[in-house]
C-alpha positions in Angstrom: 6.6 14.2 86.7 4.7 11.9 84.1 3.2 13.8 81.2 -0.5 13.1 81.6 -1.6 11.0 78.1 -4.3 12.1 75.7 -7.2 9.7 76.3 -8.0 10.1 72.7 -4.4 8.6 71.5 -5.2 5.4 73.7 -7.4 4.3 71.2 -8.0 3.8 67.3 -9.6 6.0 65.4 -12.1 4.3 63.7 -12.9 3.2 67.5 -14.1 6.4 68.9 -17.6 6.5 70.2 -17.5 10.6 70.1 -16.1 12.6 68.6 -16.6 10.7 65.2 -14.4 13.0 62.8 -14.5 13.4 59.1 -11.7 14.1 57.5 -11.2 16.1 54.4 -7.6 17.4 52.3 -8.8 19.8 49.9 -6.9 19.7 46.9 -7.6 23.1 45.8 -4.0 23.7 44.7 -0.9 21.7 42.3 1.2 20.4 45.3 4.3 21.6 44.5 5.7 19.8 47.4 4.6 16.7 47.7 7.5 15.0 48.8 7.2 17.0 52.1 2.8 17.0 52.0 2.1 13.3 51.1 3.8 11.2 53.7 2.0 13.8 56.6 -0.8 13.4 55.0 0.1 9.3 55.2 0.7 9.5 58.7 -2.9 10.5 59.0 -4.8 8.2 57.1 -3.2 5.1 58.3 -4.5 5.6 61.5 -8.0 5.0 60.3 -10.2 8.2 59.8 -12.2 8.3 57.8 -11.3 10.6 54.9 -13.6 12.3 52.2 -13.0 11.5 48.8 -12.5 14.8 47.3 -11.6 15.9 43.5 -9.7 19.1 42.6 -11.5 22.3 43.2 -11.7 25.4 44.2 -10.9 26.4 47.8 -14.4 27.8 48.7 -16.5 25.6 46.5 -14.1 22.3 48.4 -15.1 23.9 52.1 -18.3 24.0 51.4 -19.0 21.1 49.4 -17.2 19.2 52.5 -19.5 20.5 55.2 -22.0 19.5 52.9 -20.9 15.8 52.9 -20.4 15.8 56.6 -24.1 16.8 57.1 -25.3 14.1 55.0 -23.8 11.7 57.1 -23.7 10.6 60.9 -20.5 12.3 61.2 -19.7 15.1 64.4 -17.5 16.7 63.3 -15.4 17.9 60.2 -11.9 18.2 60.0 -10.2 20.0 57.2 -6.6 20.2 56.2 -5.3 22.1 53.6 -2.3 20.5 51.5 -0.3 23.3 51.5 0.7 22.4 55.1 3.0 19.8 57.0 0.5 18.3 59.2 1.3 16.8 62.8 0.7 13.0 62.4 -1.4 13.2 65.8 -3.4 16.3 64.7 -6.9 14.8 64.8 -6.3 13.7 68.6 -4.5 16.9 69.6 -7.6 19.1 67.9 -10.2 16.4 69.4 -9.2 16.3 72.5 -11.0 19.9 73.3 -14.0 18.8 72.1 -13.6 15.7 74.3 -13.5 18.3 77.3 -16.5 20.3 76.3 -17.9 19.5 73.0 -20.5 22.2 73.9 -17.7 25.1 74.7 -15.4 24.0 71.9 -17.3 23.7 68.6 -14.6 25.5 66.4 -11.0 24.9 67.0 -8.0 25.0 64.4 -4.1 24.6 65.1 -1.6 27.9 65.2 -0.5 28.1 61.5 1.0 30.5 59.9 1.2 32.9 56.6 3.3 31.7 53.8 4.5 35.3 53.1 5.4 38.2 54.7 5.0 39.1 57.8 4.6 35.5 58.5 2.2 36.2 61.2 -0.1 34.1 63.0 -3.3 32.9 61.3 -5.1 34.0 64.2 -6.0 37.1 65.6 -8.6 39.7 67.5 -10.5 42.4 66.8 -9.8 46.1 68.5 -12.2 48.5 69.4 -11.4 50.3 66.2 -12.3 47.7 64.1 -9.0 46.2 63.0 -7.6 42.7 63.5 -4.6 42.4 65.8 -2.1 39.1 65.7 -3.1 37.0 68.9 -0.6 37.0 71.7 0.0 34.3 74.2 2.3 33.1 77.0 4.3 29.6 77.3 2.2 28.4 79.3 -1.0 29.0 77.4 -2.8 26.4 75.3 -5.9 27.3 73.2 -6.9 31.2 72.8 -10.7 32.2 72.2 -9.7 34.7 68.7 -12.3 36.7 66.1 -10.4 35.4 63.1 -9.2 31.8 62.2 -7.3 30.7 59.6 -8.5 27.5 58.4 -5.6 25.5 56.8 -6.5 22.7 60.0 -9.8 23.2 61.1 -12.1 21.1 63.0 -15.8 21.7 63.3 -18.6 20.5 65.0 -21.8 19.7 63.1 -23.8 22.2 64.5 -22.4 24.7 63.4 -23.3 23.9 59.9 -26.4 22.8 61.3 -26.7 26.7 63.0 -25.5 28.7 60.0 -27.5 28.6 56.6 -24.9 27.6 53.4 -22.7 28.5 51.6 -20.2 28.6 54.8 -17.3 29.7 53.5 -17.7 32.8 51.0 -14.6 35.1 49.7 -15.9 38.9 49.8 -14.9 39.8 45.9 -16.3 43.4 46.6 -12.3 43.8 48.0 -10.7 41.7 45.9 -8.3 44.7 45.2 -6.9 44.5 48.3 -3.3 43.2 48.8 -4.8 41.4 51.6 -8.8 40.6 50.9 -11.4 38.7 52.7 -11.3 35.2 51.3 -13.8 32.3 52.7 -12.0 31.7 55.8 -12.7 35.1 56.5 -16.1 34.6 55.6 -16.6 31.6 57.7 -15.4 33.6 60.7 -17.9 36.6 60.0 -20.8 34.5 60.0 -19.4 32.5 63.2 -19.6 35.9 65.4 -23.3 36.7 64.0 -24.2 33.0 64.6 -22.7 33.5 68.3 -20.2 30.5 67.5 -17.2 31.3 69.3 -13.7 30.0 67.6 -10.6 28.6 68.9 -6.8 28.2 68.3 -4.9 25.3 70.0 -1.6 27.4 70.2 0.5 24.1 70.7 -0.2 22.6 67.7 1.3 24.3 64.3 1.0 22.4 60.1 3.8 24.4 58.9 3.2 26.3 55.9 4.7 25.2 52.6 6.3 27.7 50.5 10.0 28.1 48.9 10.7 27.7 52.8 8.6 26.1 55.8 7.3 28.9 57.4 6.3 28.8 61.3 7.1 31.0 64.4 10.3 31.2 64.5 10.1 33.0 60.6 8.0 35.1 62.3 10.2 35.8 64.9 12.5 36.9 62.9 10.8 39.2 60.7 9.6 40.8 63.8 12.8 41.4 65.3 14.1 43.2 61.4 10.5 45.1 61.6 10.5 46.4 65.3 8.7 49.4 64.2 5.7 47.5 63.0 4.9 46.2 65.8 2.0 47.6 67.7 2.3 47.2 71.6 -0.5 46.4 74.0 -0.7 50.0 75.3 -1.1 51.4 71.5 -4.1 48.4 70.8 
């Protein structure tokens, strides 16, 4: 059985009619890795995005100030990548290709990445009837999950949802800054996403690994789940 081809990869870049895609690498950290985030990041770009000039800056101030530049122009859609990932060469036509099947349906969508640190869990996940986010699980045969909470280290959004939402976007909530683990802009971002209606989506088959003193994906996951077994939470206790 032939593969069935991704429209979108029969064509240039630069020559798409819809969805016309912005792209932006926000440099909001030293890229201690370079020799592994450059040449992705090369890969990209050479195909013939369009890519944001962007200086150094910090992390919410870069989202937002990126979104602002996308709405200034004739742009659809925004695609950021952070540069603390290894990104798929082919990620702007793997993410794209949803909004090529229902622009309408799929106006946020972001790959499956995961945390740099421990439990190396999913950037993606649902919230319980109690209140509390739960790690998104899905099958083999699955391909993009509706989800409450989306990381946003590859993230591609349509133009109306900046156009729906008033700015800033992408706000941290320093009220809990405390917290081992405290709402920073992406959560923000998702928060007003859910009050705007905007649903959000992760494409489960396409992963930027982290970059950390390892490359972190789901098989270091895996692994930490299978030395935690006891903090695990099954369907039945959720």
């Amino acid at each position: 059985m032939v593969e069935k081809k991704n429209v979108l990869e029969q064509y240039p870049i630069m020559s798409w009619a819809f969805p016309r895609i912005l792209v932006a690498f926000l440099l909001e950290r030293t890229i201690s890795y370079a020799d592994l985030v450059f040449p992705a990041c090369m890969q990209i770009a050479a195909q013939g995005p369009v890519v944001l000039n962007m200086p150094y800056q910090r992390t919410d101030l870069a989202r937002n100030r990126a979104s602002m530049e996308l709405l200034k122009s004739d742009f659809t859609h925004l695609l950021m990548l952070d540069i603390d990932h290894v990104h798929p060469h082919d990620i702007i036509q793997r993410l794209a290709r949803w909004v090529l099947k229902d622009p309408k349906k799929y106006q946020v969508v972001g790959g499956l990445n995961f945390r740099r640190s421990e439990p190396y869990d999913p950037c993606a996940y649902k919230i319980g009837a109690d209140g509390s986010m739960y790690t998104i699980a899905w099958d083999k045969e699955d391909e993009i999950l509706e989800v409450d909470r989306l990381g946003t280290g590859s993230i591609l959004i349509a133009r109306e949802v900046l156009e729906t939402i008033p700015p800033p976007w992408f706000v941290n909530d320093y009220s809990q800054a405390w917290r081992d683990a405290w709402p920073g802009e992406d959560i923000g971002f998702n928060k007003k996403c859910v009050e705007h209606g905007i649903k959000m989506w992760v494409d489960v088959t396409v992963t930027s690994p982290h970059i950390t003193p390892a490359i972190i994906d789901g098989s270091t996951w895996q692994v930490w789940r299978d030395k935690h077994p006891e903090m695990m939470i099954s369907e039945d206790e959720a």
